[in-house]
BASEGU-681672 format. One record per atom (N, C-alpha, C): residue in three letters; x, y, z. Coordinates in steps of 0.2 Angstrom, whole numbers, plus 5000, padded with zeros to 4 digits. Layout:
alaXYZ
...
***
This chain:
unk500449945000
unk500050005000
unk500450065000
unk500950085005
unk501250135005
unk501750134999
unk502150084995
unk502450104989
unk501850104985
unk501250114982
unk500850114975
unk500850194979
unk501050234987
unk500650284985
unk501350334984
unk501950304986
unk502650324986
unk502550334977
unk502450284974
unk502450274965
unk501850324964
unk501250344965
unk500850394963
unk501150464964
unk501350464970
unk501750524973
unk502250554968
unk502850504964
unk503350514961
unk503150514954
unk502550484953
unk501950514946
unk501850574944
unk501450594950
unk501350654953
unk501950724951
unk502450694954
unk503050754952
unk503250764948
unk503350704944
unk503950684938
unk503250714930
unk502650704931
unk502050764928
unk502150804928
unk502150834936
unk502250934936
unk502950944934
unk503350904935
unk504150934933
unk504050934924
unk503550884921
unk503650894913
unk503250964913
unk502750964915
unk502151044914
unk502651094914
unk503151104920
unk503551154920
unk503951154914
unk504151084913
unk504751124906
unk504351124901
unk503651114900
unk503551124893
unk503151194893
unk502951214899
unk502951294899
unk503451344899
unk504151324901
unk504651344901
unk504851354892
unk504851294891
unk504951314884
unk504451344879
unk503751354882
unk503351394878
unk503451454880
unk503851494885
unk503851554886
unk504451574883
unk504951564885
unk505651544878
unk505451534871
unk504851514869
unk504851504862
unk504251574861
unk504151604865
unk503751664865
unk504051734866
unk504651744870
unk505351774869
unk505351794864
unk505951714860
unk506251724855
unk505851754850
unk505051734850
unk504451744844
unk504851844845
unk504451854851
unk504551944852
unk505051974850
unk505551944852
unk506451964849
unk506451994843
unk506151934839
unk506351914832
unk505851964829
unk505351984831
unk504852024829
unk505152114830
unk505252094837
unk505752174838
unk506252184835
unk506752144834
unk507152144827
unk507052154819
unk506752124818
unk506052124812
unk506052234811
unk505752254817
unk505352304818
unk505952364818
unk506452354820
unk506952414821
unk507352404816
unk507452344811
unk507752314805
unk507252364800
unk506652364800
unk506252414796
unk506252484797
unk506352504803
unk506552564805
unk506952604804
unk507452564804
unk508352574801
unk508052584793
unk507752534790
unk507852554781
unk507452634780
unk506752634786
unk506452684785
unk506752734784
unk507052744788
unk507752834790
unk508052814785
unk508352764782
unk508852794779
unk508452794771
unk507952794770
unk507352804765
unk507452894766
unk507152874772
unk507052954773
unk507553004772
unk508452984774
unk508853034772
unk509053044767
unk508852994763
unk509052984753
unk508453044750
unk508053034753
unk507353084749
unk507653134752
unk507853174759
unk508153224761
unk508753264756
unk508953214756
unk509853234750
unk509453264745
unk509053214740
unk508853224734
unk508653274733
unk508153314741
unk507853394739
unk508253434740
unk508653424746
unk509153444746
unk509453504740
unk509753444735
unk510153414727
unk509553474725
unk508953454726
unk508553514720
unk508753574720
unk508453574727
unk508353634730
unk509053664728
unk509753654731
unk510153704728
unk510453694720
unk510253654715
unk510253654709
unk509653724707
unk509253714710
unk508653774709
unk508853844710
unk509253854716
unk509553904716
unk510053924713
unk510453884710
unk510953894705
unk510753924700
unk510253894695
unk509953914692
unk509453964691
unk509253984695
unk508854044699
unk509454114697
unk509854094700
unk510554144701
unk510954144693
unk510954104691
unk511154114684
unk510454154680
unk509954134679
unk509654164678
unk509354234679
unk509554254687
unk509754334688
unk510254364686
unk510754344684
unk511554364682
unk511354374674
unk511054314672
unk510854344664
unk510354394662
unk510054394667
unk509554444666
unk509554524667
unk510054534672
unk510654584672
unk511154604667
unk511554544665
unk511954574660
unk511454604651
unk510954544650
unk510454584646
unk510254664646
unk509854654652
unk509854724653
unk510154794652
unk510754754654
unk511554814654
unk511654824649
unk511654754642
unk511954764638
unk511354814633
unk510654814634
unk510054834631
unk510254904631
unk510454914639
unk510455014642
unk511255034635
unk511654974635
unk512254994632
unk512155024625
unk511754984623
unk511554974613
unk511055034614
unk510755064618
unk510055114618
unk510755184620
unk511155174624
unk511355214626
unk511955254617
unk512155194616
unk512555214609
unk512255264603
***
């Protein structure tokens, strides 16, 4: 009698001792799940910014081609002018 309850008892444990490691490893396998997701997640945030400071440059790049260009267009716009007063002036 007392060893079937000795044997039940050691049932008893050697079951709770699996429960434990199979929730151990379910929560370990829900970790890594997180990890992998939050790496996933700032691995896209990283490309985002640098999306982001490609499009920056680009307008950047317009922006002072625009102004160059703006600026050559007032420097010719002046010399015409000068050159008009010059030939009106002769």
């Amino acid at each position: 009698m007392r060893e079937v309850e000795v044997a039940q008892q050691n049932r008893t444990r050697a079951v709770a001792i699996e429960q434990e490691r199979v929730n151990r490893a379910r929560e370990l396998e829900i970790v890594a799940r997180e990890r992998e997701v939050e790496l996933q997640r700032i691995e896209k945030e990283k490309a985002l910014e640098e999306e982001r400071k490609n499009i920056s440059n680009v307008i950047r790049e317009r922006v002072a081609v625009e102004k160059r260009s703006h600026k050559k267009k007032s420097v010719l716009k002046k010399y015409v002018k000068s050159q008009k007063l010059s030939v009106c002036a002769k």
